[in-house]
C-alpha positions in Angstrom: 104.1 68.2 116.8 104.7 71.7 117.7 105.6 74.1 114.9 108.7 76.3 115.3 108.3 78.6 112.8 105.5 80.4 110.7 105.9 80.7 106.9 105.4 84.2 105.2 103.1 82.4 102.8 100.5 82.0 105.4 100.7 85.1 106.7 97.6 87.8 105.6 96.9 91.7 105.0 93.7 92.4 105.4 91.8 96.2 104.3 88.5 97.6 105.0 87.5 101.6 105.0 88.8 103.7 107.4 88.2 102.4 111.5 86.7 99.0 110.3 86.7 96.2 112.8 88.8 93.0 111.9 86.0 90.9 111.3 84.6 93.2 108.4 87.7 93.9 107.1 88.7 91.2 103.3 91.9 89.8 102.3 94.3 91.1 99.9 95.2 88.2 98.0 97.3 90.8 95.5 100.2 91.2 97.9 103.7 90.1 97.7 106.8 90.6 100.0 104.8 92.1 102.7 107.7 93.8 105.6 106.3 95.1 108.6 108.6 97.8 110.4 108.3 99.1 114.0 109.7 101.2 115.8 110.2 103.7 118.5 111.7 107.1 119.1 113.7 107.5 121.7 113.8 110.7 124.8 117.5 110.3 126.4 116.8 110.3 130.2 120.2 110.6 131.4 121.0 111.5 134.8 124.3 112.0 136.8 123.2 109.3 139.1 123.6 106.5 136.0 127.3 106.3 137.0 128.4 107.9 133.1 125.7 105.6 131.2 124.1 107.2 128.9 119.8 106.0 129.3 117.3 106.1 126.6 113.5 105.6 127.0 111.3 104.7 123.9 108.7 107.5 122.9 106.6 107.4 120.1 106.0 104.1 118.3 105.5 103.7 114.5 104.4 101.2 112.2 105.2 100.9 108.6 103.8 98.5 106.0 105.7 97.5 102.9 104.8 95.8 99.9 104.4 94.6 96.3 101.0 94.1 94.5 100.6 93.9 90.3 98.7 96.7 89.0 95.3 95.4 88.5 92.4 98.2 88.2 89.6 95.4 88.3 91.1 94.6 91.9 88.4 96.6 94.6 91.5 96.1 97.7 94.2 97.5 95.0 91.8 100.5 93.4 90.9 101.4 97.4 95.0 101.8 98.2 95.4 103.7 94.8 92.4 106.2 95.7 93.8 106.2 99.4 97.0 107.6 97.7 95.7 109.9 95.2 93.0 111.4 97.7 95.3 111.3 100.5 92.8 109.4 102.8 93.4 106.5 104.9 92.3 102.7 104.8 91.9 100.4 107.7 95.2 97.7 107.2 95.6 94.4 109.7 98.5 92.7 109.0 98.6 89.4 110.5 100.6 85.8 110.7 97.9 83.9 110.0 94.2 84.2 109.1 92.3 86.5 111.7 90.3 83.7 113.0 93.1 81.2 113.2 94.8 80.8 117.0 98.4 82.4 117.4 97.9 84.9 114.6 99.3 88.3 115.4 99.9 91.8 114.3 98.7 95.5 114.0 95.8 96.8 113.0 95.0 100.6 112.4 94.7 102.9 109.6 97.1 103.6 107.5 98.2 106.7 104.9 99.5 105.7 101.9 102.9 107.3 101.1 104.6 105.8 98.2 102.8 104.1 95.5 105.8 103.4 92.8 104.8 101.7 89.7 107.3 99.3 87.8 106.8 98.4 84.2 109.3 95.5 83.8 110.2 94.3 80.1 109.5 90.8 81.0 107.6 91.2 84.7 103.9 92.3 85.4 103.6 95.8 86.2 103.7 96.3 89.2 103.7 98.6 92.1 105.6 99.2 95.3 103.3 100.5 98.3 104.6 102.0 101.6 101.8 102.8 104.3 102.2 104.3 107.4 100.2 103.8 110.4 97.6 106.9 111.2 95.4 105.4 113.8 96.4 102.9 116.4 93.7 100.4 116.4 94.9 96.9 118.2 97.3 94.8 118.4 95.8 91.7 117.7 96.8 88.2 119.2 94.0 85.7 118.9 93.5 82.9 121.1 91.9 79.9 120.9 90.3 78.6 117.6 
């Protein structure tokens, strides 16, 4: 029976150091709430000839990871994106649908700056903290096929 939708429970991020290859990069297990935003600018190519239409061309895309991990220091993934922020270096992020090896899974991979890295200290939560990366280095998209 063919599936029609993918749950975000199966869905990975996986980090290695900076340019890493998808096979060598690990799962991050400590991730919650993971949003992936793209987008594109846009160049407005209008012309006289587009009978008083306005046309727009995409330019530059971007790519912007968001998400939720609990502040654990003993975590190697979570102490790399909290020295990535504090040193203002980049990690390698792929941020997939499914496991890298699995067929159908899909998604960017590049290195990304971390640019927020919000802590929360709820009474009755774990702390936590809120991380935003952006996209540095275009790497792949990835769409594995086959199994």
């Amino acid at each position: 029976m063919a599936v029609d939708f993918i749950l975000g429970m199966n869905a990975k991020l996986y980090q290695g150091a900076k340019d890493a290859e998808l096979a060598t990069l690990t799962e991050v297990g400590n991730v919650k709430d993971l949003t992936v935003s793209l987008s594109a600018g846009e160049a407005d190519v209008t012309t006289r000839e587009n009978s008083g239409w306005r046309a727009t061309a995409p330019t530059l895309r971007e790519c912007e990871l968001n998400f939720k991990m609990q502040w654990k220091p003993s975590d190697a993934v979570f102490a790399a994106i909290k020295t990535a922020f504090l040193t203002s270096t980049t990690i390698c992020l792929a941020c997939l649908t499914d496991a890298k090896e699995a067929a159908g899974a899909s998604g960017p991979h590049g290195n990304f700056a971390i640019t927020k890295f919000d802590r929360a200290e709820g009474l009755e939560e774990a702390i936590s903290v809120d991380v935003t990366a952006k996209m540095s280095k275009f790497i792949a998209w990835i769409d594995v096929v086959g199994a």
